[in-house]
Each structure stands twice: as structure tokens, then as C-alpha cells.
N, C-alpha and C positions, 0 to 999 in steps of 0.2 A: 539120683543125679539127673539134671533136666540138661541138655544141648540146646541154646537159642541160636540161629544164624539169623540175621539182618541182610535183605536185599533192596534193591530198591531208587538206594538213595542217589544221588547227582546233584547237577546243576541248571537252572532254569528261571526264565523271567520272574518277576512280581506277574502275579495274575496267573501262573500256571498251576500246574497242577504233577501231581507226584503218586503214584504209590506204592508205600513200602507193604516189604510182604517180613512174617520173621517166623524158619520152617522150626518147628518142635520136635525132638527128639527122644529119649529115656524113660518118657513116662506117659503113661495114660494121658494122653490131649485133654480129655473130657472134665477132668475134675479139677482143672487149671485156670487159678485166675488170672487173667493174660492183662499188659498193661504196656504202652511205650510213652520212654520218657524221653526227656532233652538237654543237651546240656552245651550253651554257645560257649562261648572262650572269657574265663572271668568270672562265669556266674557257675550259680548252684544248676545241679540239676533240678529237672523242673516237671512235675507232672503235665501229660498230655491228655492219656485218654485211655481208659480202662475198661475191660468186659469180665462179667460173670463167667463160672462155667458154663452156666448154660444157656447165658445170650443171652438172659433178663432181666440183669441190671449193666447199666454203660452209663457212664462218668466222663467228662471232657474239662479240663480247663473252661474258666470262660476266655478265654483271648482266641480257640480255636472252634471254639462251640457256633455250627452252624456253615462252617466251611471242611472239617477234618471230620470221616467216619470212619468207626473203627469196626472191623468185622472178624469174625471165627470160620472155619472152614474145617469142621471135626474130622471129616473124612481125608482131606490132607496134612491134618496136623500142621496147619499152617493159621497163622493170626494178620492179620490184614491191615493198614493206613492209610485210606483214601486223601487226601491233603489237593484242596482246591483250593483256589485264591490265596495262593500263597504269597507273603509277605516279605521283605527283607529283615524284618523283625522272629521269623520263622526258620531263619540260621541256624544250624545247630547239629551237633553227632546226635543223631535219635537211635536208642534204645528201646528191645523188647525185654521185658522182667515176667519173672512166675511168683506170685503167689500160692504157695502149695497147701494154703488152707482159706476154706471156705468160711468168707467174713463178710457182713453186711453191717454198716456201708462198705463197701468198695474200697479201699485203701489207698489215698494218694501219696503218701510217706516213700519215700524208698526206701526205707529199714524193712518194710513190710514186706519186700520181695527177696526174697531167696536167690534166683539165679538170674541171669543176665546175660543180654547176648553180649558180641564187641563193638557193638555202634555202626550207622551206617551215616555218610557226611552228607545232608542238603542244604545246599548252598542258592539262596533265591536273589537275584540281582535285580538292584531297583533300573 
């Protein structure tokens, strides 16, 4: 059994900037593929942006590709989302998910993950 918490999230102009953290618990950090999604009011959830265990393959949406990075931090068991020029279109409860098996490509499905945290709300105002 994997623990995710969600930190992070708030409220903030168009053009700012955000970043969610989401701490890992239960199991080996190292062999986990780590992945946050989103999900506005209405819609499907929505892949964001995914990381390898071990940091050598990372996946993005394209609508966040070039402004959201996503990062590992093994030694704290913590998965990272940097969110820069953020948008009003960028609304949404964001989630952190595990993948507890090592697959390439990267898996943007949310069937694919196993556990999940309880969402954290950013709310970006035009």
C-alpha cells in the first residue's frame, strides 16, 4: 500500500506560478512511477505529467509542455510540480498517482495507476 498527500495547491493570477509537492509513503520511492493528474469540474480527468523511476523518461501533456516541470526528490520521498505561466484553463483538483510497475512508454491512462492521493485545488484567475 502506497500513502500520496498533495501540498501545494492555492489560488493565483494568470501568469503565476505554483508548486505542488505530493509526500510518498509505504513503499520504496525508488521503483515508482510517479505521475499528476487533473481533473476541473465537468470534465474527465486529464493526464499532466509523468516521471520514470528513475528520472529518465518524463512525459507532459502538450497544453503544459514547456511551462509545468515535474521532478523526484528520492531522498525525500517527495515528487514535485513546478507550474509556471499558469492559465485559467489550468483550473483543476491536481492529483499525484503510482504506478507500481515499471512500463515504457510511460502511461498516461489513469487505469494505469494503482494509488492516488486526495487532490490538491489550483485555482488560477484571469
Amino acid at each position: 500500500q502506497v500513502q500520496l498527500v498533495e501540498s501545494g495547491g492555492g489560488l493565483v493570477q494568470a501568469g503565476g506560478s505554483l508548486r505542488l509537492s505530493c509526500a510518498v509513503s509505504g513503499r520504496t520511492f525508488g521503483w515508482l512511477t510517479m505521475a499528476w493528474f487533473r481533473q476541473a469540474p465537468g470534465k474527465e480527468r486529464e493526464f499532466v505529467a509523468a516521471v520514470s523511476w528513475n528520472g529518465g523518461n518524463i512525459r507532459y501533456v502538450d497544453s503544459v509542455e514547456g511551462r509545468f516541470s515535474i521532478s523526484r526528490d528520492v531522498a525525500k520521498n517527495t515528487m514535485y510540480l513546478q507550474m509556471n505561466s499558469l492559465k485559467p484553463e489550468d483550473t483543476a483538483v491536481y492529483y499525484c498517482a503510482v504506478d507500481r510497475n515499471v512500463q515504457f512508454p510511460i502511461p498516461t491512462g489513469a487505469s494505469a495507476y494503482e494509488d492516488w492521493g486526495q487532490g490538491t485545488q489550483v485555482t488560477v484567475s484571469s
